[in-house]
C-alpha positions in Angstrom: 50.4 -113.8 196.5 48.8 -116.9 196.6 50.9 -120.3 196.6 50.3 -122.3 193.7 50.7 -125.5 195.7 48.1 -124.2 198.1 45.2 -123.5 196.5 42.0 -125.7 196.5 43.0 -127.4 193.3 46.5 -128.6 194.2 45.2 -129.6 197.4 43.1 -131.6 195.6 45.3 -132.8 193.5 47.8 -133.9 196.4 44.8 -135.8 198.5 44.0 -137.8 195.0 47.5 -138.9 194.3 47.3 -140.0 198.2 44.0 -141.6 197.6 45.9 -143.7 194.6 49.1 -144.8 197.1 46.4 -145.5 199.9 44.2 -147.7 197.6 46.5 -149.3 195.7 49.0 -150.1 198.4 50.4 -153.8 199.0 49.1 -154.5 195.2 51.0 -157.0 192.4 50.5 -158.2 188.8 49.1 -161.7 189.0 51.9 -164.5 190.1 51.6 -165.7 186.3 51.6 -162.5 184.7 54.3 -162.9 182.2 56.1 -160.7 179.3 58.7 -161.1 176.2 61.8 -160.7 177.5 63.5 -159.8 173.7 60.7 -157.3 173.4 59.5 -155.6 177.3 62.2 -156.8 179.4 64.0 -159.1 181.6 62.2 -161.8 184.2 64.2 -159.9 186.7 62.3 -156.9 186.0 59.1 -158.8 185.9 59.8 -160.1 189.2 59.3 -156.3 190.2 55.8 -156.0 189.2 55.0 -159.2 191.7 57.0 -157.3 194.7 54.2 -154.8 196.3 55.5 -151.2 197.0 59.3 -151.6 194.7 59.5 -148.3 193.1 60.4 -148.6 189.5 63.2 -146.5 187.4 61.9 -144.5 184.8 62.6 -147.0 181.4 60.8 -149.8 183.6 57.9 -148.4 184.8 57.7 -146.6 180.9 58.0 -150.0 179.1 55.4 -151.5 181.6 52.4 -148.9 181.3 52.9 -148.6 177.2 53.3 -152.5 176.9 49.3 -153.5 175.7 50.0 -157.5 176.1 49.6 -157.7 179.6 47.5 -161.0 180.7 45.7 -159.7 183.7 46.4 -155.6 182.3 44.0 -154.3 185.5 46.6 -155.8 187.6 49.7 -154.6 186.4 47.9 -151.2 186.2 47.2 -151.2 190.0 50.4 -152.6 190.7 51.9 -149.9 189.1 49.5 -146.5 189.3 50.7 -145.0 192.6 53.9 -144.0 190.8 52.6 -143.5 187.3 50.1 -140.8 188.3 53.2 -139.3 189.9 55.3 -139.4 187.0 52.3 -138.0 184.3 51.5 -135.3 186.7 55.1 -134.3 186.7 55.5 -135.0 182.8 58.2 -137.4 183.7 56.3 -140.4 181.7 59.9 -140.7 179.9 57.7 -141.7 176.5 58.5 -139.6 173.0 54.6 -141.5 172.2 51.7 -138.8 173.2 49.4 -139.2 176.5 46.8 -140.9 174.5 48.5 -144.2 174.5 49.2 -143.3 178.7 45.5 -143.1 178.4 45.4 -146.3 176.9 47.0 -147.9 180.0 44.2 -146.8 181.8 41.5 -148.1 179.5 43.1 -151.2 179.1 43.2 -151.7 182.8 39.4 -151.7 182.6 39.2 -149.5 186.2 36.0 -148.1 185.5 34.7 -152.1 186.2 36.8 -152.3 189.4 35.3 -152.5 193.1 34.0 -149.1 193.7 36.7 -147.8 196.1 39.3 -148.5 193.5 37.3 -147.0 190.5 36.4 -143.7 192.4 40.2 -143.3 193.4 41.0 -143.8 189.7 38.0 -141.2 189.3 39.1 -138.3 191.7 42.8 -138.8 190.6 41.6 -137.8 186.6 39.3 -135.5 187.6 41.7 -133.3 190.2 44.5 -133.5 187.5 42.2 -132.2 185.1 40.8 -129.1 187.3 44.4 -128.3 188.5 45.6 -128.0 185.0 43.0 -125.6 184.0 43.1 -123.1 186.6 47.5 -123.2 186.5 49.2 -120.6 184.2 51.6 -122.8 182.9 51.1 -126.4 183.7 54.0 -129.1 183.4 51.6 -131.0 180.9 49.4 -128.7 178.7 45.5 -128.8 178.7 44.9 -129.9 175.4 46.8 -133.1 176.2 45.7 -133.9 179.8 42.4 -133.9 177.8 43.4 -136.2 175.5 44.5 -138.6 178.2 41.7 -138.3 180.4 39.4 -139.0 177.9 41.0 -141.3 176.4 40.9 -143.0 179.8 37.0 -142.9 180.0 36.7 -143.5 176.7 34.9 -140.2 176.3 35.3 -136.7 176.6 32.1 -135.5 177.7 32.4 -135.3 181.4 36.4 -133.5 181.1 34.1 -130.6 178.6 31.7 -129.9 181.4 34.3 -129.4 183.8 35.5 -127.3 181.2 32.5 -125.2 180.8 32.1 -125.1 184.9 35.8 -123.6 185.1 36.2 -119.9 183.7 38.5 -117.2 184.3 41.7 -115.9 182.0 43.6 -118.8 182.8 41.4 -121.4 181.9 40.1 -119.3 178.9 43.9 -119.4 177.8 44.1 -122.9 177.3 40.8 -123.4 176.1 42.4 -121.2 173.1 45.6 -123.2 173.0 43.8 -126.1 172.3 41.4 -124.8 169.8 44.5 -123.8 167.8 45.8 -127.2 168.2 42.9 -128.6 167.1 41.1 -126.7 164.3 43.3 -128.2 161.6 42.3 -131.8 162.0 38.5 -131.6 163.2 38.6 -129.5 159.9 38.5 -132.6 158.0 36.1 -133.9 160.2 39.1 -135.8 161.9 40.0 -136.4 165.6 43.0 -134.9 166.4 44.8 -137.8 168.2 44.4 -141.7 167.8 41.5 -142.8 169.5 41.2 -146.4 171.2 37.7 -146.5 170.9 34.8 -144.2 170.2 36.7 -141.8 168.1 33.9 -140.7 165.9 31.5 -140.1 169.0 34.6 -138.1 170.4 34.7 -135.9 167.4 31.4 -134.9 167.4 31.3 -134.7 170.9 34.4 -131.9 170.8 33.5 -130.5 167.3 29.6 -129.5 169.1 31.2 -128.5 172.3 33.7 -126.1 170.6 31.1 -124.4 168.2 28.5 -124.0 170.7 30.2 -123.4 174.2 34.0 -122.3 173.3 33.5 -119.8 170.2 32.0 -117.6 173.3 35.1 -117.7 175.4 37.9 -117.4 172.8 35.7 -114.2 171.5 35.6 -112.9 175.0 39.9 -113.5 175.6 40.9 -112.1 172.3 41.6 -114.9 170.1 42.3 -113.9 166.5 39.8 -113.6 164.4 41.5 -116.5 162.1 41.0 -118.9 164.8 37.5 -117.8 165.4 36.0 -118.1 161.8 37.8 -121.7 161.6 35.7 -122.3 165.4 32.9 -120.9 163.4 33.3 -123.3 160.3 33.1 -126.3 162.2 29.4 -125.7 162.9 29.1 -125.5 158.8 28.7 -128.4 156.8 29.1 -129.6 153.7 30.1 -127.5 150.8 29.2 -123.8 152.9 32.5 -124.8 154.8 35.0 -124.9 151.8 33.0 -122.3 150.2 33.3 -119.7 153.4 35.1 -117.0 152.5 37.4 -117.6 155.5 37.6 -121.2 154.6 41.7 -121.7 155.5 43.9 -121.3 152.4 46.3 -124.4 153.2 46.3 -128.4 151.9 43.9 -130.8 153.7 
């Protein structure tokens, strides 16, 4: 039997999370950075983020990635990314708010923009979380939301869909029809089904196209009910042919 911690993608996985304490070793928020003490927390705690290599608890290091009133946000985030990858991979973010707003903190940081070496850690570090959860049974965070993270990250989800289409086999196939299921209801009504920071209509599209043309396929193919197929299927129809289908859901929108 193979070891789940030993196969290419976890190995991956463990070299990118290295890549992110390598990089980003040594690294503060900005001597000036500052916070609201009645509303993120004390100047003791703030003094943390200026310390390089202090691990945070849990509540700290949550209030500090979902706080969006940073000064210099791209530092704290590098300050503090070595451990927050950590604790996402683990699903140990401590936050009842989905991963999009953890996505957030990495859009706000602005890392695509950062010197090269940085960016392409952040880079490899999304895109080895992303392949390991698709080819693990049972992931500690489920597909459908490490997508929504990662492309809320990037801002888009079109490179996280063709790593998606490059990765089959039953176990990816699986969540591809988890998160169909999760999804059908809201890009029904020609909605995104999370809270997008920005480009949520390009998003939509994006996901809507990508499920009709490349995923109706796949979910066929694994055995997905026929339900969730003809409401796949009516996302490629428009207008009133969708509400007209004959297999258009009966339920409120």
């Amino acid at each position: 039997m193979t070891n789940p911690d030993r196969t290419p993608a976890a190995l991956r996985l463990d070299a990118a999370l290295d890549g992110l304490a390598t990089t980003f070793r040594g690294m503060t928020a900005h001597p000036d950075e500052n916070n609201c003490e009645c509303h993120w927390g004390s100047a003791e705690e703030l003094a943390q983020l200026k310390v390089p290599g202090t691990v945070l608890d849990p509540d700290l290091l949550r209030r500090t990635w979902q706080a969006i009133d940073w000064s210099d946000h791209a530092s704290v985030l590098r300050r503090i990314l070595p451990q927050f990858a950590t604790a996402l991979v683990q699903d140990r973010a401590e936050s009842v708010f989905a991963l999009e707003a953890a996505g957030r903190a990495f859009a706000l940081g602005h890392w695509q923009q950062w010197p090269a070496q940085q960016a392409e850690a952040v880079r490899e570090f999304l895109e080895a979380w992303w392949v390991r959860t698709l080819v693990t049974p049972e992931p500690a965070v489920p597909a459908h939301e490490v997508l929504v993270l990662t492309a809320e990250a990037a801002g888009t989800v079109t490179p996280w869909l063709h790593i998606w289409e490059a990765t089959t086999g039953p176990v990816a196939d699986h969540h591809l029809a988890e998160a169909a299921a999760e999804w059908e209801y809201e890009l029904l009504r020609d909605e995104l089904p999370w809270h997008a920071w920005e480009n949520g209509e390009e998003m939509r599209a994006g996901l809507t196209d990508w499920l009709v043309r490349h995923a109706l396929g796949r979910l066929r193919a694994c055995g997905a009910s026929e339900e969730l197929l003809h409401r796949i299927r009516l996302l490629g129809v428009t207008g009133p042919a969708r509400w007209e289908d004959p297999h258009w859901p009966d339920r409120p929108y």
